[in-house]
C-alpha positions as CSV (number, residue, x, y, z in Angstrom):
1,X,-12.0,5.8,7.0
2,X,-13.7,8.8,5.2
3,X,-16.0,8.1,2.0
4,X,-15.4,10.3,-0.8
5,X,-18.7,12.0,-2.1
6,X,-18.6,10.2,-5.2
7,X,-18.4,6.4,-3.3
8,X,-15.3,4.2,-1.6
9,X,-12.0,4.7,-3.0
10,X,-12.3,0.8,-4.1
11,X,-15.9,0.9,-5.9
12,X,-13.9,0.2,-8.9
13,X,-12.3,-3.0,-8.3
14,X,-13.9,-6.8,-7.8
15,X,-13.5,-8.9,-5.2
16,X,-10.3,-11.1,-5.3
17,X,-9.3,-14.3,-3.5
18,X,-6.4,-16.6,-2.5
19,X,-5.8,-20.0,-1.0
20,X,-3.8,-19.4,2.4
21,X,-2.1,-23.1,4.2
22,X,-3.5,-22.9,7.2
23,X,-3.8,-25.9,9.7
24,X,-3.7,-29.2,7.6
25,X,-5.3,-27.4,4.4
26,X,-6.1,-24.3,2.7
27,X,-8.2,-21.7,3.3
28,X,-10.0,-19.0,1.6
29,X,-8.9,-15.3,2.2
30,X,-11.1,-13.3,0.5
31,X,-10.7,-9.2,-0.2
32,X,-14.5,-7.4,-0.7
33,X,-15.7,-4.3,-0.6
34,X,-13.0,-2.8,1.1
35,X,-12.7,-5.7,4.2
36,X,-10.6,-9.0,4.4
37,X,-13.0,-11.7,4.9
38,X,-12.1,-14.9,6.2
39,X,-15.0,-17.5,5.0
40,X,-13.2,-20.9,6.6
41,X,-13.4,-19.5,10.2
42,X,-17.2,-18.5,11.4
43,X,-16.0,-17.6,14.6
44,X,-12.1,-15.4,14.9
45,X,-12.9,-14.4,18.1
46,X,-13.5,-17.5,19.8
47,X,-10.3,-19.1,17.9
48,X,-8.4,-16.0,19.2
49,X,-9.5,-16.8,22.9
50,X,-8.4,-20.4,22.5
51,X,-4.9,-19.1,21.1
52,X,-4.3,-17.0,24.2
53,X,-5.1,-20.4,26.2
54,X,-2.0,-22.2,24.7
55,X,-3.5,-22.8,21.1
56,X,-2.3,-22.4,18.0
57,X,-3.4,-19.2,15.9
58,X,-4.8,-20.3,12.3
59,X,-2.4,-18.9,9.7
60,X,-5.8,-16.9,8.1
61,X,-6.4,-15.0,11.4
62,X,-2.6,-14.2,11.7
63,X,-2.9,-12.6,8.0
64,X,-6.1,-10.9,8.6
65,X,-4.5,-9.4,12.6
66,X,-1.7,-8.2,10.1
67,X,-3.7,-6.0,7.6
68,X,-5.0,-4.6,10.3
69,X,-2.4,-3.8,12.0
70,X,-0.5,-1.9,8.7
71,X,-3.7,-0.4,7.5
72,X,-2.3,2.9,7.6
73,X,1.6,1.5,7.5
74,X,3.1,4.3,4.7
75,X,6.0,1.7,5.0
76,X,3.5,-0.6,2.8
77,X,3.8,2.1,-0.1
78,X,7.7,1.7,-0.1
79,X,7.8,-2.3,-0.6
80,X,4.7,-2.7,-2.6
81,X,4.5,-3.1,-6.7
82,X,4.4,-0.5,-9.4
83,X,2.5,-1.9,-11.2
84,X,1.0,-5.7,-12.5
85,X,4.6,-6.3,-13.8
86,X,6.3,-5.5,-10.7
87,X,5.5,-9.0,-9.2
88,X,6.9,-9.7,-5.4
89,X,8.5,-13.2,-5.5
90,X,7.3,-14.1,-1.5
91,X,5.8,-16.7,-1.0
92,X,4.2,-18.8,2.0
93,X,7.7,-20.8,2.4
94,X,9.7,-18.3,2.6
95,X,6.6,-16.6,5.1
96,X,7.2,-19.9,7.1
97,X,11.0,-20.4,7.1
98,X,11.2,-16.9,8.4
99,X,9.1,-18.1,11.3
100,X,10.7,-20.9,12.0
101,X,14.5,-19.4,11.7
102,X,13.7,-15.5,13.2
103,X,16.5,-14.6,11.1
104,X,16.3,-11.0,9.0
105,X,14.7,-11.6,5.6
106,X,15.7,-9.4,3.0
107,X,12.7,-7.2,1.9
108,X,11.8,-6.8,-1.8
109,X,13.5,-3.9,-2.3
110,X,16.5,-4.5,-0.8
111,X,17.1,-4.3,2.9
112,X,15.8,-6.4,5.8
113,X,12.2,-6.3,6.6
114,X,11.7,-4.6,9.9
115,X,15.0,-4.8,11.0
116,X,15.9,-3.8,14.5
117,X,18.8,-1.6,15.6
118,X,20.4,-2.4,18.8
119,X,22.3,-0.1,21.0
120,X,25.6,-1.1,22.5
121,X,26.0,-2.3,26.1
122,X,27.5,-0.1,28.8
123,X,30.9,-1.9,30.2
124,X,30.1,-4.0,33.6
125,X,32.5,-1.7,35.5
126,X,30.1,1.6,34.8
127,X,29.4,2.8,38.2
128,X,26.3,1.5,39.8
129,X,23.7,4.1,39.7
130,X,24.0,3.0,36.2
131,X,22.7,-0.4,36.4
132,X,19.2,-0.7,36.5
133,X,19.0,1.6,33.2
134,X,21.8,-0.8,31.5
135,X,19.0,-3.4,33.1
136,X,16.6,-1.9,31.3
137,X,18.0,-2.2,28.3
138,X,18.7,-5.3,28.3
139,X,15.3,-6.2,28.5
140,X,14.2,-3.5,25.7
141,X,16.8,-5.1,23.7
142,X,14.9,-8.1,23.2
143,X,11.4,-6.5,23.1
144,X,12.4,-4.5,20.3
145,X,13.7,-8.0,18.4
146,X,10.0,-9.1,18.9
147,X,8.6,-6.2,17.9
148,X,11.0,-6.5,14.6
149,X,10.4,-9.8,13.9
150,X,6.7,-9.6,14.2
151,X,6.8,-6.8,12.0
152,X,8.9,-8.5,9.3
153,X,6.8,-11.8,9.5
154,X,3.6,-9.5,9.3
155,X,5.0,-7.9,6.2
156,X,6.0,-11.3,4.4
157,X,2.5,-12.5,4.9
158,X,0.8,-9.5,3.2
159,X,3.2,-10.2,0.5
160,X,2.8,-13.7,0.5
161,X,-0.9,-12.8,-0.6
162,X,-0.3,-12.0,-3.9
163,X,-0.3,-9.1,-5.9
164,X,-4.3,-8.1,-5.8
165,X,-4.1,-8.0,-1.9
166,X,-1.0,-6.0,-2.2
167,X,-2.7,-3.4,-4.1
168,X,-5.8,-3.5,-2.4
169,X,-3.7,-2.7,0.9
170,X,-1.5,-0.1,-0.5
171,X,-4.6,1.7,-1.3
172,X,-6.0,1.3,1.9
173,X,-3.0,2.8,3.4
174,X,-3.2,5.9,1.0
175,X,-7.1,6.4,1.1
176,X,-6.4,6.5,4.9
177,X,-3.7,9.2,4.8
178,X,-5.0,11.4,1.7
179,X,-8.4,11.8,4.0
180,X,-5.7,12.7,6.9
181,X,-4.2,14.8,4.7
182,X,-7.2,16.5,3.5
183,X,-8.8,17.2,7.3
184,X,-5.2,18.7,8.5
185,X,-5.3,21.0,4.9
186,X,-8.8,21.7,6.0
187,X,-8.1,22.6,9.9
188,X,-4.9,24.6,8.7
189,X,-7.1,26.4,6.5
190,X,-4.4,25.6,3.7
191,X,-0.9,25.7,4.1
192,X,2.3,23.6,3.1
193,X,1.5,19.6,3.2
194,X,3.3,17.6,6.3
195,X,3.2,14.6,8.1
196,X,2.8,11.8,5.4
197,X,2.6,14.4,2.6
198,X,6.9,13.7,1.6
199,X,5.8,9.7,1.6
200,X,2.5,10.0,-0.4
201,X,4.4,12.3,-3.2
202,X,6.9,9.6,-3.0
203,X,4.7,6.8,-3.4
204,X,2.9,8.0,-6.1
205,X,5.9,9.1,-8.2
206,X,7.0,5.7,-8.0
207,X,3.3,4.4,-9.5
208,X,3.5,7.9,-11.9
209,X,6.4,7.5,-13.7
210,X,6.4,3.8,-15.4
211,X,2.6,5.0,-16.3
212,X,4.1,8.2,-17.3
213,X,6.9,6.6,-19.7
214,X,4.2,4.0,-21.6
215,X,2.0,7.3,-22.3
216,X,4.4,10.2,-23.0
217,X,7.8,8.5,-23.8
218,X,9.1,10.7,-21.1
219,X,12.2,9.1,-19.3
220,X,10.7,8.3,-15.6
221,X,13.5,10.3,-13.7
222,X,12.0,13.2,-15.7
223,X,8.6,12.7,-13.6
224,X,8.1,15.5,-11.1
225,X,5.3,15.2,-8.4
226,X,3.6,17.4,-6.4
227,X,0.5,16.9,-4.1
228,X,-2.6,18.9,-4.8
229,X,-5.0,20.4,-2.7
230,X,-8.3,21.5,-2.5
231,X,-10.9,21.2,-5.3
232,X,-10.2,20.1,-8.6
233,X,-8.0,17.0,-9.7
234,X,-4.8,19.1,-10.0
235,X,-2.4,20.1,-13.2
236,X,-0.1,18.4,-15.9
237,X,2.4,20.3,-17.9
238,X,5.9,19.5,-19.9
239,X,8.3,22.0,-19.3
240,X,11.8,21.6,-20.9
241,X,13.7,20.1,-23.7
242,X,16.2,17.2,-23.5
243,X,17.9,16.6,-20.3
244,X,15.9,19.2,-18.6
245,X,12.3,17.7,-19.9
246,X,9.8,17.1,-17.3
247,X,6.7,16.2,-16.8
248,X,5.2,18.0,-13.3
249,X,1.8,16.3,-12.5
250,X,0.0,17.8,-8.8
251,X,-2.5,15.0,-8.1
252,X,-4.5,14.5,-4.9
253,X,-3.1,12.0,-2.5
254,X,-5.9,9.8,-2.9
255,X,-5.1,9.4,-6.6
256,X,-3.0,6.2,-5.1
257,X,-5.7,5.4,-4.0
258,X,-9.4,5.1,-6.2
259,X,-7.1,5.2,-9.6
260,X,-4.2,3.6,-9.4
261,X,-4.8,1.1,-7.0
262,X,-7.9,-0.2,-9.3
263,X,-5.8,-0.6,-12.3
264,X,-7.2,3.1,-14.0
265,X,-4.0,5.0,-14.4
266,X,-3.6,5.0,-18.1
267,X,-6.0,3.6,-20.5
268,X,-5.8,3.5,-23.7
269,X,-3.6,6.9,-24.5
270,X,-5.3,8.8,-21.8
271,X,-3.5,9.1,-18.5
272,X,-6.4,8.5,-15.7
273,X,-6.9,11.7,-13.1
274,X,-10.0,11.2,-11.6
275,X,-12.8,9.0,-11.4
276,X,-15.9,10.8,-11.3
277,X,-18.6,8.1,-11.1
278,X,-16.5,4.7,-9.6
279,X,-18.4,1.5,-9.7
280,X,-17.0,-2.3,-11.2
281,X,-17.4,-2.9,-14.0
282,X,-18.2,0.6,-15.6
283,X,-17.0,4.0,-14.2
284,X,-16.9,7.3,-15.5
285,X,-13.0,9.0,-15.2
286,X,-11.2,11.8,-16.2
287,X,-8.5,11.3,-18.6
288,X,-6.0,13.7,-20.3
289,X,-4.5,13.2,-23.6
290,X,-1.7,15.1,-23.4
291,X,-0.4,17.4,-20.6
292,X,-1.8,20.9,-20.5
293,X,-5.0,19.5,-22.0
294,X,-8.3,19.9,-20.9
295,X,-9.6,16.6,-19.5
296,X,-11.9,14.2,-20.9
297,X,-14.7,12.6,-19.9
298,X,-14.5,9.0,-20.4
299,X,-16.6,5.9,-20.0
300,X,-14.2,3.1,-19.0
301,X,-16.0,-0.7,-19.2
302,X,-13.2,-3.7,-17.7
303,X,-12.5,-5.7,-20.5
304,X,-14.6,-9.4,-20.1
305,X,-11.3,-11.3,-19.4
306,X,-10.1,-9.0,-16.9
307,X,-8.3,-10.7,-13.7
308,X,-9.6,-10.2,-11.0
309,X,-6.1,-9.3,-9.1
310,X,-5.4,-6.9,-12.2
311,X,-8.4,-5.0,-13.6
312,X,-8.0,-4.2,-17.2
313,X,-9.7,-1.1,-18.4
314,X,-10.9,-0.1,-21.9
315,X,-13.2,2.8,-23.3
């Protein structure tokens, strides 16, 4: 993943760690610095080798295979929390009785997890030059219920995490794609955003507007988002009065990413834009006190009893 000149999208959040049931105990999963460390097994590799003998996989490595397997899932933006009050009730039961049943688990906002879709079987009387595709078929049918169901159990095991690993992946997932983003804007030599540009400005309206309604008042359906591009953090303005108010913010996709994923969105009554100088536990941002302002520079110091899974800010 590309490194932003000013540091790692995550230079401004702590480590964090959770207590996983794997085997006859619990393990340590531990987030760091941008990688998920796993300080109960010394040796994944050579547990992985004995799982592909007819072993069983420790519940750690299955969690760890999974973040790596959605670090760049934009489905992972849609199901993950707005914010510290947004809490994701899945836990490690319901992570095991989905394993155990295969059955479609609802996700957490709304809908099964990795669902599969099935297409309907041609009638047996279908003439036979027909058959070995309705053959095939029937064997992809089943493939793509594996495929499903190990992406539905993958999910519910990030999840099952907790809230500090959820954010930490979610941005991940946007760090990855903004730096797409930004080499396609680059190659293009400008241009219209594509590609993951309509689930990034999605994503980060859905983070934007609660922020958005604690700073301004603004009713969060008045939120308007646009990506921005090139240098510069991008532009805030209210335009409007009443039911046509609104509040359109351009940001740069990685704003997900090194400010709202480490807790920096609003502090105080400044909304967060930018974070010029990242580092834990004292950065340097931008912040805007109202929109069309100038923005500020502010020193931002997390406050001593700050949790670890949620940073709090102060200036």
């Amino acid at each position: 993943m590309n490194t932003p000149a000013n540091g790692a999208w995550f230079d401004c959040l702590p480590s964090c760690q959770t207590q996983v049931p794997c085997g006859t105990g619990r393990h340590a999963v531990r987030w760091e610095a941008g990688s998920l460390l796993l300080p109960s097994h010394a040796d994944v590799e050579a547990e992985l080798v004995l799982a592909a003998l007819g072993g069983e996989k420790a519940r750690c490595v299955e969690a760890a295979q999974a973040w790596e397997r959605h670090a760049d899932d934009l489905s992972v933006l849609a199901i993950g929390p707005r914010g510290p009050a947004d809490q994701i009730a899945v836990d490690w039961d319901d992570v095991l009785a989905a394993k155990q049943t295969g059955s479609t688990v609802a996700g957490p906002l709304g809908g099964p997890v990795g669902g599969a879709r099935t297409k309907p079987m041609r009638p047996a009387s279908q003439p036979g030059p027909s058959l070995p595709r309705g053959g095939t078929r029937q064997r992809k049918v089943p493939e793509e219920r594996i495929a499903a169901q190990r992406r539905r159990d993958d999910l519910l095991s990030l999840l099952a995490l907790g809230y500090g690993f959820q954010v930490r992946l979610m941005g991940q997932v946007a760090a990855t794609h903004a730096a797409r983003l930004a080499a396609a804007h680059t190659a293009r030599g400008g241009g219209e955003q594509a590609g993951s540009g309509p689930a990034l400005v999605a994503a980060i309206t859905g983070r934007l507007a609660p922020v958005a309604e604690e700073w301004l008042g603004i009713d969060p359906d008045q939120v308007v988002v646009s990506l921005h591009s090139g240098p510069g953090w991008g532009s805030a303005e209210l335009t409007g009065r009443g039911a046509d108010r609104r509040l359109r913010v351009s940001l740069p996709a990685g704003w997900l990413a090194s400010v709202w994923a480490c807790g920096l969105a609003r502090i105080g009554r400044h909304l967060i834009v930018a974070v010029q100088e990242p580092g834990w536990p004292a950065a340097r941002v931008l912040g805007l006190r109202a929109p069309g302002a100038e923005p500020e520079q502010l020193d931002a110091h997390a406050s001593e009893d700050s949790p670890a899974d949620a940073p709090h800010w102060e200036i």
